[in-house]
C-alpha positions as CSV (number, residue, x, y, z in Angstrom):
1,X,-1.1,-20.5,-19.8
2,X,-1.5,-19.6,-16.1
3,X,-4.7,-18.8,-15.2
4,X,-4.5,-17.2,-11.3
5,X,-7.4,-15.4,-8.7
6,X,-5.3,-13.5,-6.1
7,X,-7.2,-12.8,-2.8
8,X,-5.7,-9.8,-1.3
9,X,-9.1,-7.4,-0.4
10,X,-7.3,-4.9,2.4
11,X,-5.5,-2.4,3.6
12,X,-4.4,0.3,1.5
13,X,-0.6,-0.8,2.8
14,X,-1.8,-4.6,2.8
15,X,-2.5,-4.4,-1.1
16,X,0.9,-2.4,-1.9
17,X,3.0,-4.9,-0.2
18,X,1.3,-7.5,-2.5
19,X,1.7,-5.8,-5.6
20,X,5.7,-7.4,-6.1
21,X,4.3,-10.7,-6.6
22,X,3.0,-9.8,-10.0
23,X,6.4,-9.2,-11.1
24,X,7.7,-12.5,-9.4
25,X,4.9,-14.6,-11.6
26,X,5.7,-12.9,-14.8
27,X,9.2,-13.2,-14.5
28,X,8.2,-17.1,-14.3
29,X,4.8,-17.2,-16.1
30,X,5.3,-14.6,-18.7
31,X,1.6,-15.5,-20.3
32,X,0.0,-15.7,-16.9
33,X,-3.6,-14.3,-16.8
34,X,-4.1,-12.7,-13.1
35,X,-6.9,-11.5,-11.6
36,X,-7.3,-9.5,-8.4
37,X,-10.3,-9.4,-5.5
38,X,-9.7,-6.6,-3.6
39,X,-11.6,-4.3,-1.0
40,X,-13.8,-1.6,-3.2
41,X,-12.2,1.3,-1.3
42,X,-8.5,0.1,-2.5
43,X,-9.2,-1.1,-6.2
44,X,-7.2,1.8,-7.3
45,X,-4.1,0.0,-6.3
46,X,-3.9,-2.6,-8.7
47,X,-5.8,-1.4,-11.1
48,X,-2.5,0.7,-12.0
49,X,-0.7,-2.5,-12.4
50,X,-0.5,-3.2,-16.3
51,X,0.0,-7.0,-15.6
52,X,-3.7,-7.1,-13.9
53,X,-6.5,-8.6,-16.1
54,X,-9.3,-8.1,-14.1
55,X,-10.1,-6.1,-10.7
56,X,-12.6,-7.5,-8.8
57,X,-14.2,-5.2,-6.1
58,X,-15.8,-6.7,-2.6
59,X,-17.5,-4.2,-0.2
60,X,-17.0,-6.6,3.2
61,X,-16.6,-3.5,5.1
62,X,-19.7,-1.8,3.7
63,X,-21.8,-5.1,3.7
64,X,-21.0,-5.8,7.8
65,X,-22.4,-2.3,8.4
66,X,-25.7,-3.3,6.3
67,X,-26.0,-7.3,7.0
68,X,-30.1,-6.9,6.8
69,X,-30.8,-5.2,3.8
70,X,-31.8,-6.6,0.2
71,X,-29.3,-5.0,-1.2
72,X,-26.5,-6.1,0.5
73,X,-27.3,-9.8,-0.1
74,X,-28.1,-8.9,-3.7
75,X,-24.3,-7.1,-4.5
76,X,-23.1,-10.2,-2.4
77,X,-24.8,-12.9,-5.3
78,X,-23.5,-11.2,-8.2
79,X,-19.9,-11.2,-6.9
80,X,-20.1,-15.0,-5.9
81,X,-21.2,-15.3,-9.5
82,X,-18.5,-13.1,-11.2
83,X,-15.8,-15.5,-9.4
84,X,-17.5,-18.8,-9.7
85,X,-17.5,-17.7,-13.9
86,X,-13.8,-18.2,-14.5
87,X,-11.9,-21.3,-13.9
88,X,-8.6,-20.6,-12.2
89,X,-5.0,-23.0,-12.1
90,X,-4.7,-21.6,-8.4
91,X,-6.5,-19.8,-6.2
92,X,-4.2,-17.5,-4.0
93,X,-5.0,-16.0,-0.9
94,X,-2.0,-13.8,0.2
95,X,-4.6,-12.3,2.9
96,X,-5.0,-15.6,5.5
97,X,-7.9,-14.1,7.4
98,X,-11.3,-16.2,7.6
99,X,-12.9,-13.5,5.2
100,X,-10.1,-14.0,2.7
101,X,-10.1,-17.8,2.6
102,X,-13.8,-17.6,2.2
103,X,-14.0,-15.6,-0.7
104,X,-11.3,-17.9,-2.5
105,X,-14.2,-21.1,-1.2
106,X,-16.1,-18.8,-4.4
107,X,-13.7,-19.6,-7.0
108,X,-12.9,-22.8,-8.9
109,X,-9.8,-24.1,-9.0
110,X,-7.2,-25.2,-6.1
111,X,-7.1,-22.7,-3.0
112,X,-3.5,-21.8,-2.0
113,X,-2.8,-20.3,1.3
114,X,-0.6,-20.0,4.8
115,X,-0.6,-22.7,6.9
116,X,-2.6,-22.5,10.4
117,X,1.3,-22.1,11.5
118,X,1.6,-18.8,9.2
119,X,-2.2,-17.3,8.9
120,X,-3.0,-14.3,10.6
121,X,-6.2,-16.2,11.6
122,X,-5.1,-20.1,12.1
123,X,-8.7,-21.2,10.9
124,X,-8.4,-19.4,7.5
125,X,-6.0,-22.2,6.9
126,X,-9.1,-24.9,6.5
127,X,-10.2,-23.3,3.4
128,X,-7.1,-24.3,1.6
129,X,-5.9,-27.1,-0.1
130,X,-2.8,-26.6,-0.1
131,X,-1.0,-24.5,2.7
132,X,2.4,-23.2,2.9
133,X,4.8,-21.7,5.6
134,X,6.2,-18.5,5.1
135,X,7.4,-16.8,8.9
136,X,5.6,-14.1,10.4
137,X,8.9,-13.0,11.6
138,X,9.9,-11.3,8.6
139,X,8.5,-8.3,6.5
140,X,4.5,-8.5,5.2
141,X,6.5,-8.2,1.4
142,X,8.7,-10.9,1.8
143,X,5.7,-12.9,2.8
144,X,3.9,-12.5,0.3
145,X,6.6,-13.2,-1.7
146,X,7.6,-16.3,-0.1
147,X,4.2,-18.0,-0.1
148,X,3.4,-16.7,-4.0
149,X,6.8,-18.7,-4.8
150,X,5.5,-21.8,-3.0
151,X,2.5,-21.7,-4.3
152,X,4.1,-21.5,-8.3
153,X,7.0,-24.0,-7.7
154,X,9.7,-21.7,-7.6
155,X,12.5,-20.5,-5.2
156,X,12.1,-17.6,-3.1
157,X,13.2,-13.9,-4.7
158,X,15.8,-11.9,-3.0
159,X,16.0,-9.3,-5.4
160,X,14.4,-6.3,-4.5
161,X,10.6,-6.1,-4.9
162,X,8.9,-4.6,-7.9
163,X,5.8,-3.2,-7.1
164,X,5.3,-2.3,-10.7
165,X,2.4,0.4,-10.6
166,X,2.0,3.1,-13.0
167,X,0.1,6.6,-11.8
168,X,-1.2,7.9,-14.7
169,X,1.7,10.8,-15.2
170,X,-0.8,13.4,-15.7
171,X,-1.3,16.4,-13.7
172,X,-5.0,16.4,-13.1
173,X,-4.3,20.7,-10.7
174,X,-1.9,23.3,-10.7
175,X,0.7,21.9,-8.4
176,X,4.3,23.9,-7.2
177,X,7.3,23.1,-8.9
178,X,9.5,21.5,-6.1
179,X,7.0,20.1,-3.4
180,X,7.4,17.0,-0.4
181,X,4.1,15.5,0.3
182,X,3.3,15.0,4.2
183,X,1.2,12.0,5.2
184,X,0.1,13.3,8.4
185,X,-2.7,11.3,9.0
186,X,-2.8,7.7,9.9
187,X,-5.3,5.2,11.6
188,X,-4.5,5.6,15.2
189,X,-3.4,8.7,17.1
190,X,-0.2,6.7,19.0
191,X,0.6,6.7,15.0
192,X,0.6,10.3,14.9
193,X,3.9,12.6,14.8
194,X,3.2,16.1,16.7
195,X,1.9,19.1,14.9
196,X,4.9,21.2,16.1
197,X,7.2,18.3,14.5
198,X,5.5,19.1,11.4
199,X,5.5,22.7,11.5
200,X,9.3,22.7,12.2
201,X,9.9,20.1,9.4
202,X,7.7,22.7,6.7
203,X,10.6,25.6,8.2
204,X,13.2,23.4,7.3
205,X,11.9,23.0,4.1
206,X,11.6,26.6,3.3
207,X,15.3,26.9,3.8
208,X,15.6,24.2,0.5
209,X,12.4,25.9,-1.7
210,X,10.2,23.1,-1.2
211,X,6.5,23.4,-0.4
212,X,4.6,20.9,1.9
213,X,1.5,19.3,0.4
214,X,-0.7,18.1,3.1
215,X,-3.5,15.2,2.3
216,X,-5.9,14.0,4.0
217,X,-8.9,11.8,4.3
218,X,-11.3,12.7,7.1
219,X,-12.4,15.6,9.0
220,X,-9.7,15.3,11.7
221,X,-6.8,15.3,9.1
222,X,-8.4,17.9,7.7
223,X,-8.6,19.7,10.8
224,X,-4.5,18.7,12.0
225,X,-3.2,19.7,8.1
226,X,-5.0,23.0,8.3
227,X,-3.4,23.7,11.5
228,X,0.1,22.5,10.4
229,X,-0.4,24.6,7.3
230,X,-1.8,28.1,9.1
231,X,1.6,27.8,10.6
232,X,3.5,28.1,8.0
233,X,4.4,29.8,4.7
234,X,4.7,27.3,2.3
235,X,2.6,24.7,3.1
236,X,-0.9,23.7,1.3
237,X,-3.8,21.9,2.1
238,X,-5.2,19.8,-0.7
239,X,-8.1,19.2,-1.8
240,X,-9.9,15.5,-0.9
241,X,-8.2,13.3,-3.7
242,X,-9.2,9.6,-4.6
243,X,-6.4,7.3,-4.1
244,X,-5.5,6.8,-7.7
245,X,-5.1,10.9,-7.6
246,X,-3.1,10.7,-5.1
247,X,-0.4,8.1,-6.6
248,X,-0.2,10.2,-9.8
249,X,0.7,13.7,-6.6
250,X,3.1,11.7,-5.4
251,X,4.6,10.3,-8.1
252,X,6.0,14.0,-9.3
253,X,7.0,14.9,-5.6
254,X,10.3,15.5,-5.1
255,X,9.8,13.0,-1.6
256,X,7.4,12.1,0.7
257,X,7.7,12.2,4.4
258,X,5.1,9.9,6.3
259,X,3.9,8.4,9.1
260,X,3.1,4.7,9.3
261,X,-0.1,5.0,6.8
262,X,-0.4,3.0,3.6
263,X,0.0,5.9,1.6
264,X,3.5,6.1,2.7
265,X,3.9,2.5,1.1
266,X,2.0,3.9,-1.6
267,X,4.6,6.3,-2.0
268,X,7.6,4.1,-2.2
269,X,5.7,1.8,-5.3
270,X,5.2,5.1,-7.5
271,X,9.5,5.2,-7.1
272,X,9.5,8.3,-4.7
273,X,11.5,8.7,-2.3
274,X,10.3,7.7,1.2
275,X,10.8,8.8,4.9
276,X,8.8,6.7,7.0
277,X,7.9,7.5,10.6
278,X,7.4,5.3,12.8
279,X,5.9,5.7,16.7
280,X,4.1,2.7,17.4
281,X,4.5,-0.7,15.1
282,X,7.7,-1.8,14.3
283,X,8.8,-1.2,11.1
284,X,11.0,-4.7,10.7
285,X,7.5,-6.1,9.5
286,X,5.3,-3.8,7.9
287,X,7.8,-0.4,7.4
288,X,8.0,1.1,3.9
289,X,10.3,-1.4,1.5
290,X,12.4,0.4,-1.3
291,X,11.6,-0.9,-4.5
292,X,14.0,-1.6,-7.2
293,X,14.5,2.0,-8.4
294,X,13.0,3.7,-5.1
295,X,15.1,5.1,-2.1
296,X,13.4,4.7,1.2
297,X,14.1,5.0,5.3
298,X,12.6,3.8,8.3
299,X,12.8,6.1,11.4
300,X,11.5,5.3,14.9
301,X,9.8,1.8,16.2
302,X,7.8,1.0,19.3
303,X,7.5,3.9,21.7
304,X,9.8,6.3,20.0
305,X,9.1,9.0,18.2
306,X,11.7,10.2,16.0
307,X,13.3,13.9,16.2
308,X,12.8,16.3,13.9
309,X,16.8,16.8,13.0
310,X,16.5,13.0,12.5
311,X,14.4,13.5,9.9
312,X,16.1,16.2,8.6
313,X,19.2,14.1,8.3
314,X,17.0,11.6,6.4
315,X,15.9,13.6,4.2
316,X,19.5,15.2,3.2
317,X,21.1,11.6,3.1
318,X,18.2,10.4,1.1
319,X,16.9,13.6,-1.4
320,X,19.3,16.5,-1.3
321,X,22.8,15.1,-2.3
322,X,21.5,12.3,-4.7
323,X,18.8,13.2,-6.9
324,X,17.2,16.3,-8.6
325,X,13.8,17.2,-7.6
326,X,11.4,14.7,-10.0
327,X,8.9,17.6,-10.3
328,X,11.5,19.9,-12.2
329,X,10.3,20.4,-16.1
């Protein structure tokens, strides 16, 4: 039986693009054991895989704010403990940053990792021993797909990823019947699409009886959905929702239209179908990736900022003439 740490501890769209690998080992390793150290604010994530044993939180962001106290060096212990209690067949760190490769240093059993050719950070590569080349050219999935087959012994998948999540297919508020989420908010503002880009989208919608959820995260998304959603008539603000909330929204939407934000990739592992926009990273490496039974487009790249009547056009190619709304009951 193989026993397996992954090291994968952030971002939100960091830890969905590693989430196919599972599916990869168990097609080879159908006993494997797999555990998972990830970044307390994205646990959610795998903890909705089914094929995850055991979800190990780390709080590195929290702990560089609070290097000094007690308590920081205290949480810090008892998670170099909880690691160094299990004895893994590999060690896998799909991250390659220094922080990463340290945290699998914590673990027994052999360290996997990029090469100093492949790592993010070229240094992260002297905590492994053994390192593997897997391009940077190509798509952050099909990394970590390439290096998880190196690091097993088998060949490369070309099938389409399966991210292999389950949101918990419970309605936890009173929702519309036929809704499109919009992931408006993102981590820098040359991310953003306009407001008025927005507002004309939530018109278009109107014209198809579909209501525009709007979800957010801090107080200026809460601020830009309220304004997108005084403009118009059928769009709604949510309520603050924890990630794992938010997978089980948009897993009933009938699509989700999105800016480059790792909800959007969020969106495309719970099998909804995804518009991604993109204004200022190009999407060849880190854009949404349609799963096995998920539909999903790329708009924009690098300086551009796609038109609204492009996503329009999307939307119709990719929602309207294909599939019922997954909301209807």
């Amino acid at each position: 039986m193989l026993k397996l740490l992954i090291i994968k501890t952030s971002s939100l769209g960091d830890v969905v693009h590693n989430l196919p690998i599972i599916a990869d080992i168990k097609l080879h390793f159908p006993d494997a054991e797999i555990d998972w150290v990830v970044e307390e604010s994205f646990a959610d994530i795998p903890k909705l895989h089914p094929h995850i044993r055991q979800v190990i939180p780390v709080a590195i962001r929290r702990w560089r704010k609070n290097l000094f106290s007690m308590q920081t060096w205290q949480q810090l212990k008892a998670i170099k403990k909880q690691i160094a209690t299990e004895r893994y067949d590999i060690v896998l760190d799909t991250q390659g940053l220094i922080k990463s490769g340290l945290i699998a240093t914590w673990a027994h059993g052999v360290r996997h990792g990029y090469n100093k050719n492949s790592c993010r950070e070229p240094l992260a590569s002297y905590f492994y021993q053994a390192k593997h080349d897997a391009s940077r050219a190509q798509h952050a999935v099909n990394r970590n797909r390439a290096l998880t087959a190196a690091a097993l012994g088998y060949a490369t998948p070309t099938t389409s990823p399966n991210y292999g999540i389950q949101a918990t297919q419970t309605k936890h508020m009173d929702l519309p019947q036929r809704y499109v989420i919009g992931l408006h908010g993102t981590s820098r503002e040359s991310k953003l699409w306009p407001i008025e880009h927005w507002v004309a989208l939530g018109n278009w919608l109107i014209t198809h009886d579909l209501e525009l959820l709007l979800p957010w995260a801090s107080e200026a998304e809460f601020a830009r959905a309220s304004i997108i959603a005084t403009s118009l008539n059928n769009a709604t603000v949510l309520p603050k929702q924890s990630i794992s909330q938010l997978a089980d929204i948009i897993s009933h939407a009938h699509a989700t239209v999105g800016v480059d934000t790792g909800l959007s990739h969020l969106s495309t592992a719970v099998d909804t179908p995804t518009i991604a926009i993109y204004t200022d990273t190009n999407p060849a490496l880190t854009g949404v990736m349609a799963g096995h039974n998920t539909k999903a487009i790329n708009l924009g790249g690098v300086g551009q900022i796609p038109r609204v009547d492009e996503v329009t056009s999307a939307f119709e190619h990719l929602c309207l003439h294909s599939q019922p709304a997954k909301n209807d009951n």
